[in-house]
Residue frames as a rotation matrix with the C-alpha (Angstrom) as fourth column:
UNK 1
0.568 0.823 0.000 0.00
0.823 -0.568 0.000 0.00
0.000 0.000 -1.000 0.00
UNK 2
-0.297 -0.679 -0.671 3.08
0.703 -0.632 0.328 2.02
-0.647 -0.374 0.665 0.01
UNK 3
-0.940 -0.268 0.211 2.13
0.339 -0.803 0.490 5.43
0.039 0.533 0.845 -1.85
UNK 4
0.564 0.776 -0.283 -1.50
0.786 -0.609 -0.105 7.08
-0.253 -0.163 -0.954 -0.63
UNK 5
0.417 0.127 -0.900 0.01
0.355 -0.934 0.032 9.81
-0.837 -0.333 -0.435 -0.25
UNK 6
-0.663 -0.733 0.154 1.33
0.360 -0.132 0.923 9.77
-0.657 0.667 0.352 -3.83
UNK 7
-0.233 0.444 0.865 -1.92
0.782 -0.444 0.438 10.82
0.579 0.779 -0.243 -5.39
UNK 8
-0.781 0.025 0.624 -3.25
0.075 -0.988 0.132 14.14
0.620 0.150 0.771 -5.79
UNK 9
-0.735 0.671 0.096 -5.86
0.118 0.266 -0.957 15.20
-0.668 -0.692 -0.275 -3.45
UNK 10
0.054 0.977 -0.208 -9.50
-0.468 -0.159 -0.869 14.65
-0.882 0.145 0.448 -4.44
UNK 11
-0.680 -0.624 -0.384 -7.87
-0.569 0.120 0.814 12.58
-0.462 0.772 -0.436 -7.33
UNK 12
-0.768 0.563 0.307 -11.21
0.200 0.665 -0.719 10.28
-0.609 -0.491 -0.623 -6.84
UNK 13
0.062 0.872 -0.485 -13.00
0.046 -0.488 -0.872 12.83
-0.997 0.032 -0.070 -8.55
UNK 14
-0.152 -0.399 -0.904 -11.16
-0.897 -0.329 0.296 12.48
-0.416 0.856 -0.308 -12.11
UNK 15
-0.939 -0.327 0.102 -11.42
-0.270 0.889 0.369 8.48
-0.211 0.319 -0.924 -11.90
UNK 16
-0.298 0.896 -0.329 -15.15
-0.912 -0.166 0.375 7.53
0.282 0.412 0.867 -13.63
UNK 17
-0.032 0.579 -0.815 -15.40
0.362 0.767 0.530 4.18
0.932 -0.278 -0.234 -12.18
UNK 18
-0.835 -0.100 -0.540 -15.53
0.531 0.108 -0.841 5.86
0.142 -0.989 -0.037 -8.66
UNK 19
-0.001 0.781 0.625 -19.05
0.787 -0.385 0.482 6.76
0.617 0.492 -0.614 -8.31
UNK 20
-0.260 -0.189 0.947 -19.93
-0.208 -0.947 -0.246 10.50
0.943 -0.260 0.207 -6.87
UNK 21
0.202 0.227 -0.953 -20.11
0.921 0.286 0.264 10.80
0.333 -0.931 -0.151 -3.23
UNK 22
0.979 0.153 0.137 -20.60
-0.007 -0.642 0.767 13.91
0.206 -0.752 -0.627 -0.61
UNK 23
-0.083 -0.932 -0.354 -16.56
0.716 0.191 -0.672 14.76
0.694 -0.309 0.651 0.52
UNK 24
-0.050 -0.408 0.912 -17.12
-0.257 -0.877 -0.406 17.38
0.965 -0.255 -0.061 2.17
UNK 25
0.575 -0.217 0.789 -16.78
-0.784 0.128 0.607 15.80
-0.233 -0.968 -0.097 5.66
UNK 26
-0.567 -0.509 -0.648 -14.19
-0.737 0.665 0.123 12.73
0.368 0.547 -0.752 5.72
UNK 27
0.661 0.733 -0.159 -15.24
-0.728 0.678 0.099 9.59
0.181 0.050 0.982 5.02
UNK 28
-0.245 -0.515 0.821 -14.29
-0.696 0.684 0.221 6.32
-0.675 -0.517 -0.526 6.49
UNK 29
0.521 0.339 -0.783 -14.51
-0.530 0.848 0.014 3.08
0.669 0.408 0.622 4.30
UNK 30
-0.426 -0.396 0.813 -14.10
-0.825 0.539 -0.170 -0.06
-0.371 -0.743 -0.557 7.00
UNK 31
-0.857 0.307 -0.415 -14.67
0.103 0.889 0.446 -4.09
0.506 0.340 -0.793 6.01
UNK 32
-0.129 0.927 0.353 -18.19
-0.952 -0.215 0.216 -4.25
0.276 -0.308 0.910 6.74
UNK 33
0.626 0.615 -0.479 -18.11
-0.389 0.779 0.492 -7.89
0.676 -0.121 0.727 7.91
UNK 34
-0.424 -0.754 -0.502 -15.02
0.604 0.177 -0.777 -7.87
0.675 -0.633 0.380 10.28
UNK 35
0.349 0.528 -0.774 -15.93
0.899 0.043 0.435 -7.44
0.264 -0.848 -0.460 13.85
UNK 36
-0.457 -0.738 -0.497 -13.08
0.837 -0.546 0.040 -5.43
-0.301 -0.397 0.867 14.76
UNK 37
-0.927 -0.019 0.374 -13.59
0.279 -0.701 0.657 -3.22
0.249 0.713 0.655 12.02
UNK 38
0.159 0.987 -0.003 -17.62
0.298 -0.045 0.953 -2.58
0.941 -0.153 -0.302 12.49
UNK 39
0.339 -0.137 -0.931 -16.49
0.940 0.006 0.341 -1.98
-0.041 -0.991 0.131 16.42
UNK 40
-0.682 -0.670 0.293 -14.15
0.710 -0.703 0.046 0.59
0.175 0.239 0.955 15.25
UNK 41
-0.689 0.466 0.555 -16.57
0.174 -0.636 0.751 2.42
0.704 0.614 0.357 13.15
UNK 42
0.276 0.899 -0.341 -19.28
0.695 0.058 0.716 1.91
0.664 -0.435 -0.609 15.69
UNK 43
0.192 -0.260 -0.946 -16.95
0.810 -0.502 0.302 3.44
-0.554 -0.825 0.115 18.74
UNK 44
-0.844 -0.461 0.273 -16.01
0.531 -0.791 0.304 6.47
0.076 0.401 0.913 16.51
UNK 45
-0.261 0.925 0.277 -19.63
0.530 -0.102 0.842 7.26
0.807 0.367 -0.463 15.66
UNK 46
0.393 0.402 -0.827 -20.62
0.895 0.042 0.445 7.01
0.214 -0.915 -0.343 19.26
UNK 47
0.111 -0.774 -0.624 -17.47
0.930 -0.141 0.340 9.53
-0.351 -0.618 0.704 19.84
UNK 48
-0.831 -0.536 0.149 -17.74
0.532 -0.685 0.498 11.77
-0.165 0.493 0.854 17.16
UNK 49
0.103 0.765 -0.635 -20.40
0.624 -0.547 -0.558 14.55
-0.775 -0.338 -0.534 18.34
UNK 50
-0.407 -0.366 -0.837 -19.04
-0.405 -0.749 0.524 17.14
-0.819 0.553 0.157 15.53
UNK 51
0.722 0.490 0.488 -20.20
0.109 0.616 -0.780 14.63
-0.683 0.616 0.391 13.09
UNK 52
0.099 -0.765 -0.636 -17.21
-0.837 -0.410 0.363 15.17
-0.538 0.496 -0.681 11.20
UNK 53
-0.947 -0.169 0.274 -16.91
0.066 0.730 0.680 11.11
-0.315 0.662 -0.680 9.61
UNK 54
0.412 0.890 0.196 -19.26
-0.882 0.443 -0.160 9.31
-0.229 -0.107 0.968 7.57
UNK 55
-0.318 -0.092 0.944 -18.95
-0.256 0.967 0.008 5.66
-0.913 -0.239 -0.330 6.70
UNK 56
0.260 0.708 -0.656 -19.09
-0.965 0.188 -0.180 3.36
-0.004 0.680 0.733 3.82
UNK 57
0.486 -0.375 0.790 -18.39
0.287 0.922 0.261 -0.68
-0.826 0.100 0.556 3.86
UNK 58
-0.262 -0.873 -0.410 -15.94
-0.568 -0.204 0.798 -1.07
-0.780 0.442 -0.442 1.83
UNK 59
-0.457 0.296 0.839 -18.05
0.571 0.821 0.022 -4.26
-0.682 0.489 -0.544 0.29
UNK 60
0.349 0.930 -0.112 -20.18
0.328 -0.233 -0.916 -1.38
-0.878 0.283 -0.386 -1.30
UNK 61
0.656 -0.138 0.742 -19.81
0.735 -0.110 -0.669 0.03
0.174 0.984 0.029 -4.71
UNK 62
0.773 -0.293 0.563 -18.15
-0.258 -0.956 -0.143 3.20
0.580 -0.034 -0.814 -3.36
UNK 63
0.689 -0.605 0.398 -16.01
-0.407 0.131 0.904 1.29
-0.599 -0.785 -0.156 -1.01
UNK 64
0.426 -0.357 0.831 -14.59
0.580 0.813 0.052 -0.97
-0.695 0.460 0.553 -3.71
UNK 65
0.777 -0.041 0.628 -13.92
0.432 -0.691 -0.579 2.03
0.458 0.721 -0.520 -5.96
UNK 66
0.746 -0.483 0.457 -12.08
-0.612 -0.768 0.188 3.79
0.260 -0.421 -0.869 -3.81
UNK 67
0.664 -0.572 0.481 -10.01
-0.053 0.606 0.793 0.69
-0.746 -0.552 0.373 -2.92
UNK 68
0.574 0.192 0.796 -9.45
0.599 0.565 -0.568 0.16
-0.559 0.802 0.210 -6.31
UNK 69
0.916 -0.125 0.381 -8.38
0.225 -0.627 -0.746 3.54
0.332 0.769 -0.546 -7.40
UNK 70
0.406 -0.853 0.327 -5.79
-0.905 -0.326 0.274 3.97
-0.127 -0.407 -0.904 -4.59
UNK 71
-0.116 -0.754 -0.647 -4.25
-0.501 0.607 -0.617 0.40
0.857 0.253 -0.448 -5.85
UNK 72
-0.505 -0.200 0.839 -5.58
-0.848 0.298 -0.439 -1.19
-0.162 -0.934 -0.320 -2.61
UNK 73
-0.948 -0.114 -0.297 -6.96
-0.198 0.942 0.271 -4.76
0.248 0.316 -0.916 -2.57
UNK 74
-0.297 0.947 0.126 -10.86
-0.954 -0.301 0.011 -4.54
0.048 -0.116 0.992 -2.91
UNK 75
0.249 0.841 -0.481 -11.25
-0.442 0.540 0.716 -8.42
0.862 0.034 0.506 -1.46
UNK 76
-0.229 -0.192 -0.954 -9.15
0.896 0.341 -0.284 -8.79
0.380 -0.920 0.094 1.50
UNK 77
0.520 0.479 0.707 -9.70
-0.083 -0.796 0.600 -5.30
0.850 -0.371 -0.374 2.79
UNK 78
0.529 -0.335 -0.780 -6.75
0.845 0.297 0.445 -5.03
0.082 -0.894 0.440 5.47
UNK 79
-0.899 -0.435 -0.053 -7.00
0.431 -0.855 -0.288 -1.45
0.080 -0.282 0.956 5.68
UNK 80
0.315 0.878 -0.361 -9.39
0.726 -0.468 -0.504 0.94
-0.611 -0.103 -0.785 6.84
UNK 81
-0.385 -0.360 0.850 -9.26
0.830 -0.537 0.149 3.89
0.402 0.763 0.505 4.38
UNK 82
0.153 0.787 -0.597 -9.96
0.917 -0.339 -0.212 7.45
-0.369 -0.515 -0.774 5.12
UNK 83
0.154 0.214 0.964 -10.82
0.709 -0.704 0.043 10.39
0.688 0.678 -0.261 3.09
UNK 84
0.510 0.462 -0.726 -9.94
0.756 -0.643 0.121 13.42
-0.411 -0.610 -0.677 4.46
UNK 85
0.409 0.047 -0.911 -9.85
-0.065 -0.995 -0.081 16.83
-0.910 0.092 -0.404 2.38
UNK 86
0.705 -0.215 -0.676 -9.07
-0.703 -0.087 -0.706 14.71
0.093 0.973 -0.212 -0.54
UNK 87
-0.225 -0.972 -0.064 -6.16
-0.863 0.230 -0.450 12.86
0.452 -0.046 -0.891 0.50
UNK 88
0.685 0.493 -0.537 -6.38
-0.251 0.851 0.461 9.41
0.684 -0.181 0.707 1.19
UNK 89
-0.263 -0.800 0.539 -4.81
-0.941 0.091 -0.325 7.32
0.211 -0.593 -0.777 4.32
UNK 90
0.343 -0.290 -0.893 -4.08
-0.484 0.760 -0.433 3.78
0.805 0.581 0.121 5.25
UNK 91
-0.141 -0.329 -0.934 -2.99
0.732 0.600 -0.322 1.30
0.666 -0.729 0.157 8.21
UNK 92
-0.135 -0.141 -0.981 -1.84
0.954 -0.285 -0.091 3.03
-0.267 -0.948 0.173 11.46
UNK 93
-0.880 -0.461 -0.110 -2.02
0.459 -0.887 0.045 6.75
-0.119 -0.011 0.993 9.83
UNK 94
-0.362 0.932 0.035 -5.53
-0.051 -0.057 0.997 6.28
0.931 0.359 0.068 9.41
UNK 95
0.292 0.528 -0.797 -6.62
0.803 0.318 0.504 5.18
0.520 -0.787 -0.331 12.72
UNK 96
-0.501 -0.352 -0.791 -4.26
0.809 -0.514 -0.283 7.84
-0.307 -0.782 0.543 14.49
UNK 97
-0.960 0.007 0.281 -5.72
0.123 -0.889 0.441 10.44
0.253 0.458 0.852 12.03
UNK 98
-0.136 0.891 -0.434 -9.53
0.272 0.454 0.848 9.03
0.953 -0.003 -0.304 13.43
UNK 99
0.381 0.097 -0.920 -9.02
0.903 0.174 0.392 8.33
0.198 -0.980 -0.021 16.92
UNK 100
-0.533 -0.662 -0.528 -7.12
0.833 -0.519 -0.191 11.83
-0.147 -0.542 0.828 17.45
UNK 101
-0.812 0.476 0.337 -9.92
-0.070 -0.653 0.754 13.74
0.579 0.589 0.564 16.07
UNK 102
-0.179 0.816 -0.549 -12.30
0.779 0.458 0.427 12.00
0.600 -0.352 -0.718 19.33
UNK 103
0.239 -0.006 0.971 -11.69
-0.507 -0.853 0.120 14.49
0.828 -0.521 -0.207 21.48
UNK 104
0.993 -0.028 0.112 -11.03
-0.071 0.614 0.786 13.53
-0.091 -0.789 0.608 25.20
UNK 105
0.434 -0.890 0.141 -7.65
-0.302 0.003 0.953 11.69
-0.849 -0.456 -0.267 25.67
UNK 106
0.442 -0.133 0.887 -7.62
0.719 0.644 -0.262 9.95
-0.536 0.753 0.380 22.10
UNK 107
0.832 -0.551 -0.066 -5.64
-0.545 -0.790 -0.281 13.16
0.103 0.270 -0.957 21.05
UNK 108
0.243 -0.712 0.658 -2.72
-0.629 0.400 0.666 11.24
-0.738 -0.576 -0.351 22.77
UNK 109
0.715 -0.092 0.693 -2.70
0.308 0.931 -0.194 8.38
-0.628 0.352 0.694 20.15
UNK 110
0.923 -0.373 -0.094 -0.83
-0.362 -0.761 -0.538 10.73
0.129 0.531 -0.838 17.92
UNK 111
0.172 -0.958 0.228 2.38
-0.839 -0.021 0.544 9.80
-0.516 -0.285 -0.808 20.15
UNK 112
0.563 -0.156 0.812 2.07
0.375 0.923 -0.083 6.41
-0.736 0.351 0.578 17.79
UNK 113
0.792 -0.459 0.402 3.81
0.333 -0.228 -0.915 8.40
0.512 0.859 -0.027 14.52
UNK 114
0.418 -0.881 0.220 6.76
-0.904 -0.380 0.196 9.00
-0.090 -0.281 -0.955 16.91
UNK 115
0.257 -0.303 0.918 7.27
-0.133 0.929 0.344 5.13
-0.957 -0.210 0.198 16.06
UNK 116
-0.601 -0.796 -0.067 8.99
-0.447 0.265 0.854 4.20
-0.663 0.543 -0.516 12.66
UNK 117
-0.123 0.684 -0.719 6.44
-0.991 -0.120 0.055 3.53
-0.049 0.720 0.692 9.68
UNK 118
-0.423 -0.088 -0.902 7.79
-0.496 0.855 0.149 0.20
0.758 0.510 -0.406 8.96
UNK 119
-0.904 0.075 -0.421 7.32
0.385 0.573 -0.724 -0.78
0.187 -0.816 -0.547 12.43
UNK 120
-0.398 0.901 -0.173 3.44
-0.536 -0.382 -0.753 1.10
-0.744 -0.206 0.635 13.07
UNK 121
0.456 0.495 -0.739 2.40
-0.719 0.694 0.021 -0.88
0.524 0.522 0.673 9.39
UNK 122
-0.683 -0.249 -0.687 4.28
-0.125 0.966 -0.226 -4.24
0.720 -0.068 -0.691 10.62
UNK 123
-0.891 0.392 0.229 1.95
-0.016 0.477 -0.879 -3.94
-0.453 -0.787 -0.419 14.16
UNK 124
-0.157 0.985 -0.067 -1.30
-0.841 -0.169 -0.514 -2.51
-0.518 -0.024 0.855 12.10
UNK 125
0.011 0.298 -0.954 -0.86
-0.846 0.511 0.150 -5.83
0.532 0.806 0.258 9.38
UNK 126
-0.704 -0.368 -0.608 -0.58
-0.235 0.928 -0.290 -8.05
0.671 -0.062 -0.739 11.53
UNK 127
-0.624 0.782 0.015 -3.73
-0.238 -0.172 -0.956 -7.20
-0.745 -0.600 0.293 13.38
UNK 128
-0.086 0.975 -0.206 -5.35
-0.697 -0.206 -0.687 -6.98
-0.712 0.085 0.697 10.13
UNK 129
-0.375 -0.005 -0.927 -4.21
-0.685 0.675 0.274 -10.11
0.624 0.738 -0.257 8.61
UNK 130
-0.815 0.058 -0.577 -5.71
0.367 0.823 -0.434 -12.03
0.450 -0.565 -0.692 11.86
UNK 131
-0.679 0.693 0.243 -8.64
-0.734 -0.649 -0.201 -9.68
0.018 -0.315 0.949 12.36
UNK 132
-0.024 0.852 -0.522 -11.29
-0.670 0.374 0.642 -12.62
0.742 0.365 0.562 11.43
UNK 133
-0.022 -0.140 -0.990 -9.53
0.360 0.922 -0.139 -15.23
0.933 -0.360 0.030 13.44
UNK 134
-0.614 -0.430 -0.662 -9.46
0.689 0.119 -0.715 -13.11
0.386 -0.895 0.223 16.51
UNK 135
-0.784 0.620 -0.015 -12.45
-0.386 -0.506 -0.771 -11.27
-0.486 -0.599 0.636 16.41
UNK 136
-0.502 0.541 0.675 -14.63
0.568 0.795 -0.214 -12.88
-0.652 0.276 -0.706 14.17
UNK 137
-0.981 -0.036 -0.189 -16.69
-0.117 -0.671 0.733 -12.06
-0.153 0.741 0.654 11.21
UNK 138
-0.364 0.887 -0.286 -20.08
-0.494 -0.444 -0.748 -11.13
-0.790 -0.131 0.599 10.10
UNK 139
0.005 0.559 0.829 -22.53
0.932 0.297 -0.206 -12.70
-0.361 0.774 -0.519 7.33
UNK 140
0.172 0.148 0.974 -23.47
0.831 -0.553 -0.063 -9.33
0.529 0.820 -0.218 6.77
UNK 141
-0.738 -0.446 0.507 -22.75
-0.040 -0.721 -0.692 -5.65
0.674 -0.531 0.514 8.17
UNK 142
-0.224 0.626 -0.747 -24.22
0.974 0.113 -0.197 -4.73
-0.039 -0.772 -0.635 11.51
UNK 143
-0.805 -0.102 -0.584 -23.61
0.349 -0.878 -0.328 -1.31
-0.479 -0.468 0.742 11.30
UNK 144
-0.617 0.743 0.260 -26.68
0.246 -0.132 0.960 -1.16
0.748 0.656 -0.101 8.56
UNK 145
0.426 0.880 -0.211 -29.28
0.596 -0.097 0.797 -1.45
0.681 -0.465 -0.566 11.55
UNK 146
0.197 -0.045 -0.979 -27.01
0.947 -0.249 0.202 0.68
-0.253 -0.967 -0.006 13.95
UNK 147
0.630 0.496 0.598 -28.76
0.669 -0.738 -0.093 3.93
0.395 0.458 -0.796 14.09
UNK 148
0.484 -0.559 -0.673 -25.30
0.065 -0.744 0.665 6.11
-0.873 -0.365 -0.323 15.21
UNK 149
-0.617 -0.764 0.188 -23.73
0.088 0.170 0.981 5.01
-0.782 0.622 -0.038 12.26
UNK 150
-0.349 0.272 0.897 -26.66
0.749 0.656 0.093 4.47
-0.563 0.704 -0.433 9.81
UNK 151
0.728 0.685 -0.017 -27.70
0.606 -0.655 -0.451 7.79
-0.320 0.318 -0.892 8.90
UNK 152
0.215 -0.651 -0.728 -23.83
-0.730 -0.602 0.324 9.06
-0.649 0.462 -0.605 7.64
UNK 153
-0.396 -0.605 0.691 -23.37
0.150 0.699 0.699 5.58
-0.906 0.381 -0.186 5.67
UNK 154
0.270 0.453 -0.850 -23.28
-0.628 -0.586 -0.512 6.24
-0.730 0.672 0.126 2.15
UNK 155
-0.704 -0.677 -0.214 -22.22
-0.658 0.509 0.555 3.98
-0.267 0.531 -0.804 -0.73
């Protein structure tokens, strides 16, 4: 996944298989049948009074696009992805960019990018190559019926 940060922001908008979507606020895309993942998304929601995210499964047409265009792998899905102001992120720089945006102490996570890329992606892949086996997985998303989350998913 090495080069998000090599495209252009908002670069999404130039590529015709990505279909249109609302940017102006950023947008998570999370596996919609991994526990973890769905947990994630769920505890942001809960967290994020500003509304500032929305959400799409990544299984959806808009998730899969967007995987796609940034060269990311639109059937294992072992990144969360997140739009923000155009610019796309990936593994651990995603989550810290998320979780530091909660307010409260989750500002603090930040101190993770004082750790060595290689070594923040070696702990985030190896969570998310064993996400299924250690938290289990869904048939289908939950977050569809959960009503913090269901009214910013888009896709």
């Amino acid at each position: 996944m090495a080069g998000l940060d090599a495209y252009a922001p908002y670069s999404y908008r130039d590529d015709p298989a990505v279909p249109g979507f609302p940017d102006d606020l950023q947008l998570i895309v999370f596996d919609g049948v991994c526990v973890l993942c769905n947990d994630f998304a769920r505890f942001v929601a809960k967290r994020d009074s500003d509304k500032r995210f929305r959400f799409a499964e990544a299984q959806s047409a808009l998730g899969g696009a967007l995987f796609r265009h940034y060269g990311l792998d639109d059937v294992n899905y072992e990144t969360n992805l997140l739009i923000q102001d155009g610019r796309a992120y990936g593994r651990m720089e995603a989550f810290v960019q998320i979780v530091s945006q909660l307010g409260g102490a989750w500002p603090c996570v930040r101190a993770i990018l004082l750790l060595p890329r290689p070594l923040r992606n070696w702990l985030y892949e190896r969570i998310a190559r064993n996400r299924y086996a250690l938290f289990g997985r869904y048939e289908t998303c939950p977050a569809q019926r959960d009503a913090g989350i269901t009214q910013r998913l888009i896709g």
